[in-house]
TORDO-877343 format. One record per atom (N, C-alpha, C): residue number from 1; chain; atom name; x, y, z; residue in one letter. Coordinates in Angstrom, 2 decimals, m for minus. Layout:
REM residues N
NUM A CA X Y Z A .
...
***
This chain:
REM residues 176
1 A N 10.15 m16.70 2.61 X .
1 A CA 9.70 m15.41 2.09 X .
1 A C 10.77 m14.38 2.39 X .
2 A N 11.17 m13.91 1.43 X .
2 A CA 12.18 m12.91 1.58 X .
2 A C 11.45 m11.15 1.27 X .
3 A N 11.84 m10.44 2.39 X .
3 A CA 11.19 m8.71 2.09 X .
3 A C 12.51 m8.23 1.64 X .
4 A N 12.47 m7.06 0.63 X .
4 A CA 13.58 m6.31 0.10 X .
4 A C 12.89 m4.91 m0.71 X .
5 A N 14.08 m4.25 m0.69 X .
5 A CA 13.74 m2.86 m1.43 X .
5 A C 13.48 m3.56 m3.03 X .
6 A N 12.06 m3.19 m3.14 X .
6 A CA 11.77 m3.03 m5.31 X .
6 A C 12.81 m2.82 m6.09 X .
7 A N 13.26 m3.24 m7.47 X .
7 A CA 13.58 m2.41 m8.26 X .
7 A C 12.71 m2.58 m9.48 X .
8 A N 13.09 m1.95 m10.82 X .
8 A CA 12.98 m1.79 m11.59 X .
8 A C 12.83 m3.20 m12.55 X .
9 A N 13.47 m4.29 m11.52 X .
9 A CA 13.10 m5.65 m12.39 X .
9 A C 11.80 m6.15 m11.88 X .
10 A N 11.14 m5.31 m10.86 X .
10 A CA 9.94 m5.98 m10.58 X .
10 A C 8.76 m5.07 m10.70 X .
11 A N 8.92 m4.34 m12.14 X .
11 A CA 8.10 m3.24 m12.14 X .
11 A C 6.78 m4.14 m12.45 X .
12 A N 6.70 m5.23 m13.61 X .
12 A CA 6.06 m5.99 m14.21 X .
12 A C 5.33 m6.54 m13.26 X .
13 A N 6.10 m7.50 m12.35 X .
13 A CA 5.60 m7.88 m11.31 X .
13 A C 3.98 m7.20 m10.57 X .
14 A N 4.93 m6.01 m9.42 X .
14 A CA 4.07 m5.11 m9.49 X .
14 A C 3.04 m4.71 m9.51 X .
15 A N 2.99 m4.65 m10.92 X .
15 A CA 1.93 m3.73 m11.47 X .
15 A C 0.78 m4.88 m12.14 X .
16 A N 1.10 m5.96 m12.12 X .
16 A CA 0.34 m7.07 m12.36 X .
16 A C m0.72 m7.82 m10.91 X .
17 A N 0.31 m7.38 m9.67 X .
17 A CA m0.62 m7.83 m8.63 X .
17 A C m1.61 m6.57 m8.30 X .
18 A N m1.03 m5.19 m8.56 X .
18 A CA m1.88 m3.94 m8.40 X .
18 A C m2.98 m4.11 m8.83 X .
19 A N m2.72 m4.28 m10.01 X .
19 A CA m4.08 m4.39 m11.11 X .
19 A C m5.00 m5.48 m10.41 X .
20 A N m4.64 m6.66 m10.09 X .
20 A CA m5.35 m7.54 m10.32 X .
20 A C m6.04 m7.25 m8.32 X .
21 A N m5.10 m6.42 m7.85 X .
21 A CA m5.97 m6.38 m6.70 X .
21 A C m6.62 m5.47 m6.28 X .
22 A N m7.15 m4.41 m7.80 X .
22 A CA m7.73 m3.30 m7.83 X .
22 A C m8.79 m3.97 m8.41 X .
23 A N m8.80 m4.88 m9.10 X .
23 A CA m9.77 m5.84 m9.97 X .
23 A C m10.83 m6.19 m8.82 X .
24 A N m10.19 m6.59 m7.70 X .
24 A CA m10.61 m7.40 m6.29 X .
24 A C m11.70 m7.09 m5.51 X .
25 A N m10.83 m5.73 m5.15 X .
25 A CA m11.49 m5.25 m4.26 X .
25 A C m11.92 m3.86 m4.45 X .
26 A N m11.78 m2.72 m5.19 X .
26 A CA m12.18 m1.44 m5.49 X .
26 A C m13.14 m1.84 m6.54 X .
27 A N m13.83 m2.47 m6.86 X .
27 A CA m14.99 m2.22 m7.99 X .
27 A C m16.27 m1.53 m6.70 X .
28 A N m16.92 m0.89 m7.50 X .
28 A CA m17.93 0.49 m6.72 X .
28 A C m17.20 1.15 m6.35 X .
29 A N m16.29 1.13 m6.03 X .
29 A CA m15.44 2.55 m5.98 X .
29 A C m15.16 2.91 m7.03 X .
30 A N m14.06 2.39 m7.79 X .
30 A CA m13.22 2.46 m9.09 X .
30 A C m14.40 2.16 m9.94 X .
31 A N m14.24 3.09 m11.21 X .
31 A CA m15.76 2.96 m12.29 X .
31 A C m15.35 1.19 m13.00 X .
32 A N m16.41 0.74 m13.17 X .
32 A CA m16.28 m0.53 m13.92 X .
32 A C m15.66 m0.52 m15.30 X .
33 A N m15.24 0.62 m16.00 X .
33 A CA m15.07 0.61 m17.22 X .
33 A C m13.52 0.69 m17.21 X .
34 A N m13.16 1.17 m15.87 X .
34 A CA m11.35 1.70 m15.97 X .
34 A C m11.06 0.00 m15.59 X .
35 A N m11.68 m0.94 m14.57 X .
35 A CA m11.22 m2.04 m14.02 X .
35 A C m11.38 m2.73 m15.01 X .
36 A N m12.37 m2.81 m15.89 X .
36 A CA m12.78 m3.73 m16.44 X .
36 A C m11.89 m3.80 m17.88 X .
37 A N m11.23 m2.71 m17.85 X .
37 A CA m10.35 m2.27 m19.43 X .
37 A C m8.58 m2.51 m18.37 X .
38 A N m7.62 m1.62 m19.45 X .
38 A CA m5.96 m2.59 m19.13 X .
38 A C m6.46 m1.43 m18.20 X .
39 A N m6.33 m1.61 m16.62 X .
39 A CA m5.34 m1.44 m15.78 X .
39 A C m4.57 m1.97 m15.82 X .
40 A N m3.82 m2.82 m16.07 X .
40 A CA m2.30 m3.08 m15.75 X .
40 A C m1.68 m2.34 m16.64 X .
41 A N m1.76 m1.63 m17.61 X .
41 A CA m0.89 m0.74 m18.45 X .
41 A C m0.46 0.20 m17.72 X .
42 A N m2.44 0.86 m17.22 X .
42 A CA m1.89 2.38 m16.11 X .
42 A C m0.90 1.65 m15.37 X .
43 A N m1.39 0.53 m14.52 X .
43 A CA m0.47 0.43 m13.60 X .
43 A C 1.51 0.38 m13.76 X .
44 A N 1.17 m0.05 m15.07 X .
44 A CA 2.66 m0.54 m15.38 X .
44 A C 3.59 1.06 m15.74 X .
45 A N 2.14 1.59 m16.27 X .
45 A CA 3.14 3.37 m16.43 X .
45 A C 3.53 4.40 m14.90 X .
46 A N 2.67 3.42 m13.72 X .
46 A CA 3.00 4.23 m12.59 X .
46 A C 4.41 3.63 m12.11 X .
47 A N 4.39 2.03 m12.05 X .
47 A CA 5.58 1.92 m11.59 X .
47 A C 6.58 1.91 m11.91 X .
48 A N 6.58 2.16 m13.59 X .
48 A CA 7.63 2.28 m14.53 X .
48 A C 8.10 3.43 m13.81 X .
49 A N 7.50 5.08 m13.54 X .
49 A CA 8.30 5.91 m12.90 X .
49 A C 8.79 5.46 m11.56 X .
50 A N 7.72 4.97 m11.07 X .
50 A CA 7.87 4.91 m9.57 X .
50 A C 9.60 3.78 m9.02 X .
51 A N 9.65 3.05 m9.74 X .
51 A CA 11.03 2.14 m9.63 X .
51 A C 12.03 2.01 m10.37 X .
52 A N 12.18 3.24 m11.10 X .
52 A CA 12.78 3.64 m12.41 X .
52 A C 14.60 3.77 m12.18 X .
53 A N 14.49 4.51 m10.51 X .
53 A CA 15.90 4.49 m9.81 X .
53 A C 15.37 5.02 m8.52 X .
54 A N 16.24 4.69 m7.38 X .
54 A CA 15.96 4.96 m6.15 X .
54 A C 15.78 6.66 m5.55 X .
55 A N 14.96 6.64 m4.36 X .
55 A CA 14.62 8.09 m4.00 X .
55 A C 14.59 8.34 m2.78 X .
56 A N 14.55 9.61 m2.46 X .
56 A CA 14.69 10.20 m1.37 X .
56 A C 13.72 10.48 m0.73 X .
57 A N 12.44 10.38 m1.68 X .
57 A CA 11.13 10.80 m1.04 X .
57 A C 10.17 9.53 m0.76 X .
58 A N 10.61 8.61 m1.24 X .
58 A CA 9.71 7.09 m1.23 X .
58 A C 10.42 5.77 m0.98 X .
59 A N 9.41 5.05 m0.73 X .
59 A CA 10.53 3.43 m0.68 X .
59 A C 9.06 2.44 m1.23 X .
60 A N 9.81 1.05 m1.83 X .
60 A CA 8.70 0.22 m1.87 X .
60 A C 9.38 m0.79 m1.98 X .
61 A N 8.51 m2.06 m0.55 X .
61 A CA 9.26 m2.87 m0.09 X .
61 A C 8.43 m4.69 m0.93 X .
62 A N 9.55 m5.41 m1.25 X .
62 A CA 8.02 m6.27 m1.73 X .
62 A C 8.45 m7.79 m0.93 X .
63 A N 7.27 m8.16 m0.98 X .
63 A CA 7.70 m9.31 m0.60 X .
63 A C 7.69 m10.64 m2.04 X .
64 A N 8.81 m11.22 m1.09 X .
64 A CA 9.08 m12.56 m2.94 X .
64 A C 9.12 m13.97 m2.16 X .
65 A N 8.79 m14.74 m2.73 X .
65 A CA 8.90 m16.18 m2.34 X .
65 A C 9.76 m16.67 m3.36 X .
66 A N 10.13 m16.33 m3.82 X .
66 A CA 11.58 m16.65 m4.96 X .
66 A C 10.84 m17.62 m6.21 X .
67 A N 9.89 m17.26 m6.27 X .
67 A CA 9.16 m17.70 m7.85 X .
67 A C 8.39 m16.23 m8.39 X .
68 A N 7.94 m15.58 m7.07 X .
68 A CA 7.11 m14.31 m7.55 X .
68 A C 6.86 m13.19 m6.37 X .
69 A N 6.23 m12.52 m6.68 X .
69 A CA 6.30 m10.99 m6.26 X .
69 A C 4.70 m10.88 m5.47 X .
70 A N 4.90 m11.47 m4.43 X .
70 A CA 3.05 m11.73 m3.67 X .
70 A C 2.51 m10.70 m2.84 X .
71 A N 3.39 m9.67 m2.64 X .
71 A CA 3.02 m8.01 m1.83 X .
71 A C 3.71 m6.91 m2.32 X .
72 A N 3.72 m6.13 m1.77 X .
72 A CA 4.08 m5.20 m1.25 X .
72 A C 3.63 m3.90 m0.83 X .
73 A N 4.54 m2.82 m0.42 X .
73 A CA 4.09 m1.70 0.14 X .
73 A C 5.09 m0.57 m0.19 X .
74 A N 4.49 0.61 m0.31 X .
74 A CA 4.90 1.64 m0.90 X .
74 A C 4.82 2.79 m0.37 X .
75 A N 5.51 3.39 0.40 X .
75 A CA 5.58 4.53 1.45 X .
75 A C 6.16 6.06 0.69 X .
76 A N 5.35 6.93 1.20 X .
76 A CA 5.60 8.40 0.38 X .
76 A C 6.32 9.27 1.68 X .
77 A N 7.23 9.14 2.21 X .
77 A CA 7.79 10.39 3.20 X .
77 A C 7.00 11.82 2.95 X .
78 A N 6.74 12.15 4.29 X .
78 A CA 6.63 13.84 4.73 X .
78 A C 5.50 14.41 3.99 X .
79 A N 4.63 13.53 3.92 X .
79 A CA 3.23 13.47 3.50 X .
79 A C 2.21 14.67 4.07 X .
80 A N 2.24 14.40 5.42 X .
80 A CA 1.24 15.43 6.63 X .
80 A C 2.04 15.39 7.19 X .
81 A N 2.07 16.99 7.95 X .
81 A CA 2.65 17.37 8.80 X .
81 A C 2.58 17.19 10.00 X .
82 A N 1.33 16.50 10.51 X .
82 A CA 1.29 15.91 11.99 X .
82 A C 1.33 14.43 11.79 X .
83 A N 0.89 13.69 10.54 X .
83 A CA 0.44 12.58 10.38 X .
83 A C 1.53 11.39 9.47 X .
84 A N 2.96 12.47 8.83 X .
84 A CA 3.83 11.80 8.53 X .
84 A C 4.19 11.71 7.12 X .
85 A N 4.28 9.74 6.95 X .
85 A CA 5.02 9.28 5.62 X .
85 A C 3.36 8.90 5.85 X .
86 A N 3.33 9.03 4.23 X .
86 A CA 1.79 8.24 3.74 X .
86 A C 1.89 6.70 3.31 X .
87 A N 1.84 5.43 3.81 X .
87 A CA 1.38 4.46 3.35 X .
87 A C 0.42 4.15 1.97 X .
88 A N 0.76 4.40 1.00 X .
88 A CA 0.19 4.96 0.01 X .
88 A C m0.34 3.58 m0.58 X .
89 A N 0.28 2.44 m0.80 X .
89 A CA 0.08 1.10 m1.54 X .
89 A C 0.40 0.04 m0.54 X .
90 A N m0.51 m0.56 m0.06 X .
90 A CA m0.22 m2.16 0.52 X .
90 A C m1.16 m3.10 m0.19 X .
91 A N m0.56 m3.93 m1.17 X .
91 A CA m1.61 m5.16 m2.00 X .
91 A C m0.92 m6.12 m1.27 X .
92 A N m1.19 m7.57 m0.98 X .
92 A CA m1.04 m8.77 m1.06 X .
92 A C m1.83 m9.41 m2.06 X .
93 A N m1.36 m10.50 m2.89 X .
93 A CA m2.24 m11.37 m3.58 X .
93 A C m2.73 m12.54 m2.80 X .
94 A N m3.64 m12.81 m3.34 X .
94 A CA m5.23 m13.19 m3.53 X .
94 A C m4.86 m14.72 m2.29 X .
95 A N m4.01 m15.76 m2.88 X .
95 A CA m3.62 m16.54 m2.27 X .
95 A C m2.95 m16.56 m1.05 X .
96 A N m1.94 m15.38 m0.73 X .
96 A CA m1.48 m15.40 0.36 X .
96 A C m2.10 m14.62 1.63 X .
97 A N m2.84 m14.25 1.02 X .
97 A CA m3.77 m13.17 2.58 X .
97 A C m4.21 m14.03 3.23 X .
98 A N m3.87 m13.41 4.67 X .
98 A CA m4.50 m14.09 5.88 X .
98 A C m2.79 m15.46 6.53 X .
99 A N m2.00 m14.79 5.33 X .
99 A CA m0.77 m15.38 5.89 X .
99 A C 0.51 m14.69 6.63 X .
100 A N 0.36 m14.17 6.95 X .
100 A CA 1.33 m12.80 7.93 X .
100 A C 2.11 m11.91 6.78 X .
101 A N 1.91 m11.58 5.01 X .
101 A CA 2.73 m11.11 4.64 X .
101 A C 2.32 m9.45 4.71 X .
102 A N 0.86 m9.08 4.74 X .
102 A CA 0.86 m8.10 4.77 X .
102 A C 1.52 m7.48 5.83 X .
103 A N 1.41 m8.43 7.40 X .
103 A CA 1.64 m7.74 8.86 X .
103 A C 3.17 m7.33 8.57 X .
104 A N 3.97 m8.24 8.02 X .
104 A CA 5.42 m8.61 8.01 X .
104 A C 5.36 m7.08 6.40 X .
105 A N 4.71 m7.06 5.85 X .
105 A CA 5.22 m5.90 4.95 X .
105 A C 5.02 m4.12 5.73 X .
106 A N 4.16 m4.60 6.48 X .
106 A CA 3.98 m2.80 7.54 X .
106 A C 5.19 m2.90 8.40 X .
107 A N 5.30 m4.18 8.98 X .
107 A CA 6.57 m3.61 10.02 X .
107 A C 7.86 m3.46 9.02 X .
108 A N 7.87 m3.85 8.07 X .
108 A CA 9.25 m3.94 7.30 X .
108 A C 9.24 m2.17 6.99 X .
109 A N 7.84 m1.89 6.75 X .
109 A CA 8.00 m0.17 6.22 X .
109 A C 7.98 0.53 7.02 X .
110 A N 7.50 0.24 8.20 X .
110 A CA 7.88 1.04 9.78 X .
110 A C 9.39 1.08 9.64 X .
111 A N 10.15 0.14 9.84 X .
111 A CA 11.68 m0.36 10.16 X .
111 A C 12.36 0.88 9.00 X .
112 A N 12.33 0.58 7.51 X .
112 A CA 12.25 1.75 6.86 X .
112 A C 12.15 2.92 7.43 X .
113 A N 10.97 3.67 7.14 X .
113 A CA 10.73 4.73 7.90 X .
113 A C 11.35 5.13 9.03 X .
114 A N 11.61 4.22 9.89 X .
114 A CA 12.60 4.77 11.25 X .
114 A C 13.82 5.25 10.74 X .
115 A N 14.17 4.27 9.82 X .
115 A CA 15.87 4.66 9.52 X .
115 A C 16.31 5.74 8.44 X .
116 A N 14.63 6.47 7.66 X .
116 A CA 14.94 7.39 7.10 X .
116 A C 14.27 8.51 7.58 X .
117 A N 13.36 8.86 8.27 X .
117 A CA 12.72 9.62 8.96 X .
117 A C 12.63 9.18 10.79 X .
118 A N 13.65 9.13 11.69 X .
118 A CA 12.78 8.61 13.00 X .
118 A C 12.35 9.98 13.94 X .
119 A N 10.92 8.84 14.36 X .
119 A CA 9.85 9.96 14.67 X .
119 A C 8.62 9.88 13.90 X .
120 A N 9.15 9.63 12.79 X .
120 A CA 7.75 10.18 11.54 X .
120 A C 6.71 9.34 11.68 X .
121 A N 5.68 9.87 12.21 X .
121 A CA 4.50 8.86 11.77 X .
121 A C 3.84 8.26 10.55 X .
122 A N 2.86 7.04 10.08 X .
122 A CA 2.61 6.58 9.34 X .
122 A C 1.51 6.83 9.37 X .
123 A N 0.93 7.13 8.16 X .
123 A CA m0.86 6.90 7.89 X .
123 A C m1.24 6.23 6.80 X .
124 A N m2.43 6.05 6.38 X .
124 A CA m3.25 5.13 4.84 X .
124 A C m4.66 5.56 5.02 X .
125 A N m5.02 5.70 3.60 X .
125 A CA m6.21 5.63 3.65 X .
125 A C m6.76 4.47 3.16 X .
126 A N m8.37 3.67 3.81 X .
126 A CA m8.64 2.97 3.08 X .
126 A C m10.32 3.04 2.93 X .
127 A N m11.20 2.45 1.72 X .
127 A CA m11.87 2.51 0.99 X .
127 A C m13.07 2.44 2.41 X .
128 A N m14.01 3.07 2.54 X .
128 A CA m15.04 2.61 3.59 X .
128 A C m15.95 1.32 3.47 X .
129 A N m15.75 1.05 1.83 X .
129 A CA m16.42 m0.27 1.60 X .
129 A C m15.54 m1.74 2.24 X .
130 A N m14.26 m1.32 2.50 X .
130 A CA m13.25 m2.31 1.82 X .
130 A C m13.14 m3.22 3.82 X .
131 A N m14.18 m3.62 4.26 X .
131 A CA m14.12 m3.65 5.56 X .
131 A C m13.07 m4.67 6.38 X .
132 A N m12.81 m5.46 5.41 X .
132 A CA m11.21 m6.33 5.27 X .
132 A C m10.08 m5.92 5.52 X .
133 A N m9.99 m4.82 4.76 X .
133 A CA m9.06 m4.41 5.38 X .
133 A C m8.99 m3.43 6.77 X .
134 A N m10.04 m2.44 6.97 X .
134 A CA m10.06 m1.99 7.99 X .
134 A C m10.28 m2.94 9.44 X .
135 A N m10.70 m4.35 9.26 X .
135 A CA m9.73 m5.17 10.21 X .
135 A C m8.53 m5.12 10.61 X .
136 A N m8.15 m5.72 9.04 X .
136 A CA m6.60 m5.84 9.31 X .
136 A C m5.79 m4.18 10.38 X .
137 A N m6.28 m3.25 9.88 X .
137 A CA m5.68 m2.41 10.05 X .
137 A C m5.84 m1.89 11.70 X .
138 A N m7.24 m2.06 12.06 X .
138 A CA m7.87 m2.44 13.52 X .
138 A C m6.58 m3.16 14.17 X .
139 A N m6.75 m4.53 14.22 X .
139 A CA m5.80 m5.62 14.64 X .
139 A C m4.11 m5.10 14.87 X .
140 A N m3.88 m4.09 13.92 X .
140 A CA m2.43 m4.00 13.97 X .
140 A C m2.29 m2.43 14.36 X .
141 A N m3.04 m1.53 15.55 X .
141 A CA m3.03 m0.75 16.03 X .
141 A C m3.10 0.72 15.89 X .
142 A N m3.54 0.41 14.59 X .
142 A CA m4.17 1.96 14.07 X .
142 A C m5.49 2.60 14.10 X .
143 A N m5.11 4.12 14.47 X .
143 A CA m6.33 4.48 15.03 X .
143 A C m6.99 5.36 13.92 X .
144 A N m7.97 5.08 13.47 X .
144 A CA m8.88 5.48 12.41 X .
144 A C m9.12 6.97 12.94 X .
145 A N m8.58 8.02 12.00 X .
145 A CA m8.43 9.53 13.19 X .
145 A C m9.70 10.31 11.71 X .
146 A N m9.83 9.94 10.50 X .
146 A CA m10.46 10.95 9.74 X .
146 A C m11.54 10.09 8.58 X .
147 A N m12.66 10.39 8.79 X .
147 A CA m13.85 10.12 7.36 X .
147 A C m13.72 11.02 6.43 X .
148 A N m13.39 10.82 4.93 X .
148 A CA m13.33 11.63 4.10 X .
148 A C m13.71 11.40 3.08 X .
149 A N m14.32 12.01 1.46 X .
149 A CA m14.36 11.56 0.22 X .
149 A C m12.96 11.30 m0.58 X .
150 A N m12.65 10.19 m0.68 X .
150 A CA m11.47 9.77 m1.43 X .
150 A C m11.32 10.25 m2.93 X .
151 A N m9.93 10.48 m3.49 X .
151 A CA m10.50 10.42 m5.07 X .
151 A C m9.96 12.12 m5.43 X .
152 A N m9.95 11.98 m6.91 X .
152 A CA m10.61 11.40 m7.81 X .
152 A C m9.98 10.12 m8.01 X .
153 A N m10.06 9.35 m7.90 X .
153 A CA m9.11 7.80 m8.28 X .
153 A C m9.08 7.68 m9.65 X .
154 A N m7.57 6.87 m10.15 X .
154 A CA m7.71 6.34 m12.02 X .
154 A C m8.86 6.10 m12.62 X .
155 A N m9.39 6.42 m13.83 X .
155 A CA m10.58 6.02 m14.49 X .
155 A C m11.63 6.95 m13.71 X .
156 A N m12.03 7.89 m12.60 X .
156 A CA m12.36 8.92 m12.53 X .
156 A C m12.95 8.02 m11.06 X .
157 A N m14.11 9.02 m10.33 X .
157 A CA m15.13 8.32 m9.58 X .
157 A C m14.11 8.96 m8.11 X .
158 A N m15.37 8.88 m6.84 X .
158 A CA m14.80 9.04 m5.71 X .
158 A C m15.63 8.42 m4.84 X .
159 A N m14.79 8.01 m3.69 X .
159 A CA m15.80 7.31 m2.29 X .
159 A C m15.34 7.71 m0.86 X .
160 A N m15.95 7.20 m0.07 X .
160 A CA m15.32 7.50 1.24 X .
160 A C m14.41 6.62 1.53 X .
161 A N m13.54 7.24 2.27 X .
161 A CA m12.41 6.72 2.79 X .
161 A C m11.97 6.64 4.39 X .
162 A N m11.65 5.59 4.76 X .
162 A CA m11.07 6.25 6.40 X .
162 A C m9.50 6.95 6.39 X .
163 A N m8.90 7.51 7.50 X .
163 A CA m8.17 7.73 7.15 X .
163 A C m7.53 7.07 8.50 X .
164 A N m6.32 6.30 8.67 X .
164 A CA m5.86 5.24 9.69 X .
164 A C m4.43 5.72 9.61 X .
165 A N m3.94 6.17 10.99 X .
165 A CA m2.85 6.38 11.17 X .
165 A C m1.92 5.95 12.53 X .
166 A N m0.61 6.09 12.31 X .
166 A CA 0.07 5.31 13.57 X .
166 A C 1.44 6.29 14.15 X .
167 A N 1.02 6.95 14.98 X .
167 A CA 1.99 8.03 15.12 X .
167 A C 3.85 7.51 15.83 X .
168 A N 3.23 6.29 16.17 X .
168 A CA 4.42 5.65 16.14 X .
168 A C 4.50 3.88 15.89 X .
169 A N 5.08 4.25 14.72 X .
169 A CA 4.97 3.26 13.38 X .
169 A C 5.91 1.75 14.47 X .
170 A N 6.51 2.01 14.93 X .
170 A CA 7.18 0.98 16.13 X .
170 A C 6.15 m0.18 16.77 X .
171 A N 4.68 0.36 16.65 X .
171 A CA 3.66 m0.28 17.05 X .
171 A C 3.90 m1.50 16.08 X .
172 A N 4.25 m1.40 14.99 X .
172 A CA 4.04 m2.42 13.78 X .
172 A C 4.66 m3.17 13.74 X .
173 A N 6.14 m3.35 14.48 X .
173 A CA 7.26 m4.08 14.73 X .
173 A C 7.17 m5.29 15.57 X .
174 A N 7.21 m6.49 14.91 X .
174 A CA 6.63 m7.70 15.39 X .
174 A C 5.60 m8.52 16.01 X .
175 A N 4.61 m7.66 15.19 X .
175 A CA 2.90 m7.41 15.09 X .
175 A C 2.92 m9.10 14.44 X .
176 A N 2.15 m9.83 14.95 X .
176 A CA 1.71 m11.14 13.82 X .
176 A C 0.07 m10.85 14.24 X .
***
């Protein structure tokens, strides 16, 4: 498994595991009519900007097994002012969870983050339904600091959210 900076040849990619892992796990959150219709188009028009050419304000790291594109994560710098770069996107597909790529995609965006911001803390929000992941996120040392209504999310609709942050993202660094 190889981690590397995105480009623009893996917008497709992408935006094909997004979709399909918005398909997954956000239904009751996300209205049934936006999941159930092309997300992968929206998705393909976000990352079309989003990996279009490199930036100063974001990074997105993916992971590849050299047939396909099975994670990644997508970090927004200088997000909150006490709370940091926002962790904005972490998907793994369907098959590989529960195999260290998500753990191995946070420390890769910690490692990031140090070398473009050090200091900066990391945060994410995630879905209050979505209790899978707020394991995962448990397990790898983040402290759930805010309850909030999430949203409006694509295709409209809002839910609660936690809000999980790591004021020093170093915690994440050779986490299995």
């Amino acid at each position: 498994m190889r981690f590397r900076a995105a480009t623009e040849h893996d917008v497709e990619a992408v935006a094909a595991l997004h979709a399909d892992s918005w398909r997954r796990t956000y239904r009751g959150a996300y209205s049934d009519a936006f999941l159930d219709g092309d997300v992968f188009a929206d998705r393909l028009t976000v990352w079309s900007a989003r990996l279009a050419q490199p930036s100063n304000d974001h990074f997105t790291i993916v992971a590849d097994d050299g047939d396909s594109i099975v994670g990644f994560a997508h970090t927004i710098l200088d997000q909150h002012p006490e709370l940091g770069a926002l962790l904005e996107n972490l998907h793994v597909s369907s098959a590989e969870k529960g195999r260290g790529v998500g753990t191995r995609l946070m420390g890769e965006s910690a490692r990031e983050l140090a070398a473009r911001r050090l200091g900066s803390g990391l945060f994410l929000t995630v879905l209050e339904q979505n209790t899978a992941a707020q394991a995962f996120y448990d397990a790898r040392g983040g402290a759930r600091v805010a309850r909030r209504i999430g949203g409006p999310f694509p295709g409209g609709g809002t839910a609660p959210v936690f809000v999980y942050a790591w004021s020093t993202p170093a915690q994440l660094l050779g986490r299995d």
